[in-house]
C-alpha positions as CSV (number, residue, x, y, z in Angstrom):
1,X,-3.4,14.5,-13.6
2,X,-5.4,12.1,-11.3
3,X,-5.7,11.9,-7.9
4,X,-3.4,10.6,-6.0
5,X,-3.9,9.5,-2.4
6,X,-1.0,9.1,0.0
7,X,-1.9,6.8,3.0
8,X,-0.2,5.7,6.0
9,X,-0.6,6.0,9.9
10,X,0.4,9.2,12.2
11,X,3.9,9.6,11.6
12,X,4.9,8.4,8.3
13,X,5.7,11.6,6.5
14,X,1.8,12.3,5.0
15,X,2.1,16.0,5.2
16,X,5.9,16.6,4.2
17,X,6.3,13.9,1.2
18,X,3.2,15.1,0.0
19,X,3.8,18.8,0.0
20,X,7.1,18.1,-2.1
21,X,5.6,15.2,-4.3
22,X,2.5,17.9,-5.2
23,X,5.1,20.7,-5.9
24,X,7.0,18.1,-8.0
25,X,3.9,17.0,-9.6
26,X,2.6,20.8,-10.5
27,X,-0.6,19.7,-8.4
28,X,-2.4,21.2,-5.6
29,X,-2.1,19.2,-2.0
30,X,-4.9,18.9,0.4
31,X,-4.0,17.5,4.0
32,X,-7.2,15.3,5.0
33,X,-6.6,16.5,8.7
34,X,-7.5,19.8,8.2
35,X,-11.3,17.9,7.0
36,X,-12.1,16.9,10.4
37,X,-14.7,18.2,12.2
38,X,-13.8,20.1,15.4
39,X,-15.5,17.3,17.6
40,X,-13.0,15.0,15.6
41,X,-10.5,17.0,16.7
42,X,-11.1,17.5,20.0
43,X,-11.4,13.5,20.5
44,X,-8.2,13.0,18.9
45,X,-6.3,15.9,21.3
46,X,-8.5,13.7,24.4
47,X,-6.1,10.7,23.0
48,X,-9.5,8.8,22.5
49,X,-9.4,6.8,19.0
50,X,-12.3,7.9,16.2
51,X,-14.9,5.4,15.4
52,X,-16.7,4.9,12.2
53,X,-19.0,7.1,13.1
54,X,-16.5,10.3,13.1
55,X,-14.9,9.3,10.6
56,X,-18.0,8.7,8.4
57,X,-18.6,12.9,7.6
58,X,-14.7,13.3,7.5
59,X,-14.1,10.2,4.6
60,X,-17.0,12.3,2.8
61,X,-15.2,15.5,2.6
62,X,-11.8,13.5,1.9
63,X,-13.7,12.2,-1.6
64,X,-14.7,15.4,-2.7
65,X,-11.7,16.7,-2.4
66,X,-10.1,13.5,-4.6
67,X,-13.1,13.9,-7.0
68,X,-11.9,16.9,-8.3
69,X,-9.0,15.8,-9.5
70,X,-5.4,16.8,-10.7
71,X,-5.0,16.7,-6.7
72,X,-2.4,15.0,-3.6
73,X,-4.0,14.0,-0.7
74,X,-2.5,13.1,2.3
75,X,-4.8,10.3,4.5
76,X,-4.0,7.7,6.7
77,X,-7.4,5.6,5.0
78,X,-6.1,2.8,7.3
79,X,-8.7,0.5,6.3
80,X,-9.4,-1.4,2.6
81,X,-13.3,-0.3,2.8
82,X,-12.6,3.4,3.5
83,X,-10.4,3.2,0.7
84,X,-12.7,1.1,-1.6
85,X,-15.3,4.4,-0.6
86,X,-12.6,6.7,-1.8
87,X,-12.2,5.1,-4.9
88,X,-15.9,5.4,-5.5
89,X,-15.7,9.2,-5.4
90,X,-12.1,9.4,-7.6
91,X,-12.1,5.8,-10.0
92,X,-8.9,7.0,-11.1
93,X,-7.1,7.3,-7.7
94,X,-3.8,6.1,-7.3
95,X,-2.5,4.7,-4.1
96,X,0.9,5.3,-2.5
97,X,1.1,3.6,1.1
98,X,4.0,5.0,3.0
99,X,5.5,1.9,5.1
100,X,7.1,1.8,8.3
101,X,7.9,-0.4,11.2
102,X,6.5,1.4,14.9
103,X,10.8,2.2,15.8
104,X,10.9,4.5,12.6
105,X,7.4,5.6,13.5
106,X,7.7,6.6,17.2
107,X,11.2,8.6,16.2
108,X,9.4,10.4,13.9
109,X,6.4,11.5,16.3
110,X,8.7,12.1,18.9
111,X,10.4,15.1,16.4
112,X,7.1,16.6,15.6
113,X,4.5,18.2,17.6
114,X,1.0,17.7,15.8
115,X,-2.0,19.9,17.1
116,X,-4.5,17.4,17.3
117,X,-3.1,13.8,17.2
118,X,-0.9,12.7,20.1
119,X,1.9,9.8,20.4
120,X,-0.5,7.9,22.0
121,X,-2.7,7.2,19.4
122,X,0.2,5.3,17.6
123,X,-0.6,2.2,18.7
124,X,-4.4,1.7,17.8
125,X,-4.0,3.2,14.3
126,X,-1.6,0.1,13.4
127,X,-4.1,-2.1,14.8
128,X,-6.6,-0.2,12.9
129,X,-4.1,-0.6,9.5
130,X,-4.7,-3.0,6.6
131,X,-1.7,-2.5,4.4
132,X,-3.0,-2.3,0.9
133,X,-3.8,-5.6,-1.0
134,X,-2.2,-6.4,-4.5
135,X,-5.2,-5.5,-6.5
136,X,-4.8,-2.0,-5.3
137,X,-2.1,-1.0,-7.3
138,X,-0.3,0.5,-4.4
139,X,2.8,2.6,-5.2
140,X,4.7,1.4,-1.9
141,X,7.6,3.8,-0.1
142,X,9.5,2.9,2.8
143,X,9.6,5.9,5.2
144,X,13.3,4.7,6.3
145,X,14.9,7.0,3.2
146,X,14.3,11.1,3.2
147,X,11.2,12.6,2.1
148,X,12.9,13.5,-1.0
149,X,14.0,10.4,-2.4
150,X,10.7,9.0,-1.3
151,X,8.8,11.7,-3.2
152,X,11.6,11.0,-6.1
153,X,10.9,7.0,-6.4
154,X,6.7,7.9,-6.3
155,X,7.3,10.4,-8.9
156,X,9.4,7.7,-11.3
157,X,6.9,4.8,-10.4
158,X,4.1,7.4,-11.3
159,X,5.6,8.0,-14.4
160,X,6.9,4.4,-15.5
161,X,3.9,2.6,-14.5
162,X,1.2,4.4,-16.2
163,X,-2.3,4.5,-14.9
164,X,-3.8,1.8,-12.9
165,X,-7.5,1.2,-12.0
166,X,-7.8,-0.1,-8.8
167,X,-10.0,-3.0,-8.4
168,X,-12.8,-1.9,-5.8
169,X,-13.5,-4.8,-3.8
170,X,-17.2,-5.4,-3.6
171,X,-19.3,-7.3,-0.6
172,X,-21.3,-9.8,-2.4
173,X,-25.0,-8.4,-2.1
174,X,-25.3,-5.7,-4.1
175,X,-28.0,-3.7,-2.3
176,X,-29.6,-4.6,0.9
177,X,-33.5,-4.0,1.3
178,X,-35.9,-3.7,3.4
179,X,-39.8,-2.2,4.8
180,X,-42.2,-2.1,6.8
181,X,-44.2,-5.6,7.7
182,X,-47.7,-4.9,5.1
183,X,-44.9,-4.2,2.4
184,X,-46.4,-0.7,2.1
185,X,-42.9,1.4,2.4
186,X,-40.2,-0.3,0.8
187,X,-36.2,0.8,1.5
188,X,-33.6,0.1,-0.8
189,X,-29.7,0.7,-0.2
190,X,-26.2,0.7,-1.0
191,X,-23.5,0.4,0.8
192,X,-20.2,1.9,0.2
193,X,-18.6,-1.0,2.4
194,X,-19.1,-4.1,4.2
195,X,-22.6,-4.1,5.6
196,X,-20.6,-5.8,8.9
197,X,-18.5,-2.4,9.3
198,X,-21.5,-0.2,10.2
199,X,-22.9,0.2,13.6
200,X,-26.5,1.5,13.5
201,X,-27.0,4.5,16.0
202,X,-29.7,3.4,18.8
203,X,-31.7,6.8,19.1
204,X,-32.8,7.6,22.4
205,X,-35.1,9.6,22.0
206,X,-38.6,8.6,23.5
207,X,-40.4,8.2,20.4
208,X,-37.1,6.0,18.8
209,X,-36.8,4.3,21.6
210,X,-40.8,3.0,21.8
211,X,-40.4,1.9,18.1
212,X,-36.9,0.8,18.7
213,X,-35.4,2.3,16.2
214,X,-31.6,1.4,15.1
215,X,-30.5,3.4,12.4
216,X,-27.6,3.1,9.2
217,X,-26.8,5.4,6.7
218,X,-23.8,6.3,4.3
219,X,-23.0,9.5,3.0
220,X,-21.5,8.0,0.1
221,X,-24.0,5.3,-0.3
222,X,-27.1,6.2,-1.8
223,X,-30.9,5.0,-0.9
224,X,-34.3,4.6,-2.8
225,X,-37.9,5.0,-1.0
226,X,-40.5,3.3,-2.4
227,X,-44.3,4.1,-1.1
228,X,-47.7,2.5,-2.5
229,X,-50.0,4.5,-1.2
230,X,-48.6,7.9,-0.1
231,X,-51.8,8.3,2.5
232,X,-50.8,5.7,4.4
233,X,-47.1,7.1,5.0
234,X,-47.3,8.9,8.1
235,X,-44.8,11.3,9.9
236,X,-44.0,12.7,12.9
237,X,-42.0,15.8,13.6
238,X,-38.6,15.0,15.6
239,X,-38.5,17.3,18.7
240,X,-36.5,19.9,17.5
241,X,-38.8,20.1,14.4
242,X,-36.0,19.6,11.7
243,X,-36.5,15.7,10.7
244,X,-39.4,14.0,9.7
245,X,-40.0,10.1,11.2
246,X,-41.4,8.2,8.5
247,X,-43.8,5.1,9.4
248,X,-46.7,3.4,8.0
249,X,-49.8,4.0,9.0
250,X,-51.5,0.5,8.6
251,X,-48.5,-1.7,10.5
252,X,-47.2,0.7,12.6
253,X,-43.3,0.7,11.6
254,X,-41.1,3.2,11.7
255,X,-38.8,2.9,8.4
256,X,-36.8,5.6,8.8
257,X,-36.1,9.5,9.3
258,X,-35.7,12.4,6.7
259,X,-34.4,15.7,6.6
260,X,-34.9,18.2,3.9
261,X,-32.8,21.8,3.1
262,X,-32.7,23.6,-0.2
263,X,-29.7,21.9,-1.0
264,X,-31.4,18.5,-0.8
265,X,-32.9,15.7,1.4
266,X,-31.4,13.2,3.6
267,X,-32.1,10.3,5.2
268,X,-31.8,7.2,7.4
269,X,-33.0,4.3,7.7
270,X,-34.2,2.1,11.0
271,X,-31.7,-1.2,10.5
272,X,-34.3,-3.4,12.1
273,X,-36.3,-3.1,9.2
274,X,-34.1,-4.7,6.8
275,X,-35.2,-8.3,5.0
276,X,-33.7,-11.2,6.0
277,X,-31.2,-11.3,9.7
278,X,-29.6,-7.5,10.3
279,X,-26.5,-8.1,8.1
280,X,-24.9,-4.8,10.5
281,X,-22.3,-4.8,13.5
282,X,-23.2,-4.0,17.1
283,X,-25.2,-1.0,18.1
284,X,-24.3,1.8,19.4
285,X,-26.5,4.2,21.6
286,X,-26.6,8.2,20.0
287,X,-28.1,11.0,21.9
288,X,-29.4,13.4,19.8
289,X,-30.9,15.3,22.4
290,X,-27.9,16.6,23.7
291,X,-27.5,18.4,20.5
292,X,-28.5,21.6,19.8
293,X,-30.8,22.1,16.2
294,X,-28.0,23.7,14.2
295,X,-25.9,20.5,15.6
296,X,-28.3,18.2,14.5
297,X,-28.8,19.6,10.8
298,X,-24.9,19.7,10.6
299,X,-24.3,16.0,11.7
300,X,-27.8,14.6,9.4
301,X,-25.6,16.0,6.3
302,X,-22.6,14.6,7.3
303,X,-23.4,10.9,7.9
304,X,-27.0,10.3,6.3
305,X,-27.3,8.8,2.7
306,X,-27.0,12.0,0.8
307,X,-28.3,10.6,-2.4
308,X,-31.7,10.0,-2.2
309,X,-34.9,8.9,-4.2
310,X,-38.5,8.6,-3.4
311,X,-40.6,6.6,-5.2
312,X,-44.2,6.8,-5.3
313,X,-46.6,4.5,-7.1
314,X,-49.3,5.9,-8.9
């Protein structure tokens, strides 16, 4: 069985067709809201809207769980890129949006009581929605009939349509690169979406903020270092001694930051070093200093590009 991931903002029936459609399927059924972060959920509860960046660790833990497989997942995935990242984890994935107009929506809120995601928010995740395109494959249920003969209908289309490989829409460059200005340290990245959806994160930090430093990452992106001469890639500590800021030692420019466990490295990369005019959206200020060093570890796993190579020249 492949993974199948049921979308559709707050209110269409996620948890409740997919419970029945997993138990009619013989499948196991993970509910994406219990992957957010507590700081995700606390937001949500505030009746502020997520942003890409909180929803960046969360979409990661949502493609695991597809990756594995022989699975139902209820998501909203409101937008075609966060999809298009979904499908990168699970190739197989197949889509079923649950439709409705806001009158069926608010009825249905208005009968539930959900611990983290008030009425409110209603509004900007149908702004937020891009109903899935034709070469997604989508398995499309109206929310207006009961969860049963919804989950009924999926499990007939499921059956009578066969396996479909949804076509992940690509942006046209396919890796975006970038270094420092004597060529010395040399970035090279991939994006899981459009480079225009992510924000870099302004550091203010003292040191970031001297070299002004911008940075981008994508945990489900991936990232290759390249370095010609190895002595003349310098580092400096960050202030909770954790991360490493990489810069080169003959031009000056800082590239980027990594942070290494056992279970790997990590790492982002300053945005202003990129060839070419910043292909990004707007900045946004971070502060990791308000952060405490467990904090900081936790969030570097979550949103920096989590596959990584360094390359050094001999």
């Amino acid at each position: 069985m492949t993974a199948i991931l049921l979308m559709g903002v707050s209110g269409s029936g996620k948890t409740t067709v997919g419970t029945l459609l997993a138990t009619a399927l013989g499948t196991r059924f993970v509910d994406a809201d219990s992957l957010h972060s507590e700081a995700n959920r606390q937001k949500m509860a505030a009746g502020i809207p997520l942003n890409d960046t909180d929803r960046a660790p969360w979409l990661a833990a949502v493609g695991v769980a597809l990756a594995k497989g022989n699975v139902v997942v209820a998501c909203s995935a409101l937008r075609r890129r966060y999809r298009d990242g979904l499908r990168l984890a699970a190739p197989d994935l197949r889509l079923v949006y649950l439709r409705g107009n806001r009158a069926v929506l608010v009825q249905h809120l208005a009968a539930r009581r959900h611990e983290f995601m008030p009425p409110e928010l209603l509004d900007s995740q149908l702004d937020t929605l891009e109903p899935p395109a034709q070469d997604e494959h989508a398995i499309v249920a109206d929310i207006d009939s009961s969860p049963s003969d919804i989950v009924a209908f999926v499990v007939n289309e499921l059956r009578t349509t066969g396996p479909h490989r949804s076509h992940v829409r690509r942006f046209t460059v396919d890796s975006l690169k970038g270094g420092c200005h004597c060529g010395n340290l040399r970035v090279e990245m991939r994006l899981s979406g459009q480079p225009d959806s992510y924000r870099p994160r302004a550091c203010d930090c003292d040191f970031c903020r001297m070299h002004g430093a911008s940075y981008v990452s994508d945990p489900l992106g991936s990232l290759v270092v390249r370095i010609k001469d190895d002595s003349q890639r310098g580092s400096y500590r960050q202030g909770s001694g954790q991360a490493d800021l990489m810069y080169c030692r003959q031009c000056g420019v800082l590239v980027g930051a990594t942070y290494s466990e056992a279970g790997g490295v990590y790492a982002t990369i300053n945005s202003r070093v990129m060839d070419g005019p910043p292909p990004f959206g707007p900045e946004q200020t971070a502060s990791p200093k308000a952060l405490t060093g467990e904090q900081k570890a936790t969030r570097w796993r979550d949103i920096w590009f989590g596959k990584v190579t360094v390359v050094v020249d001999a």
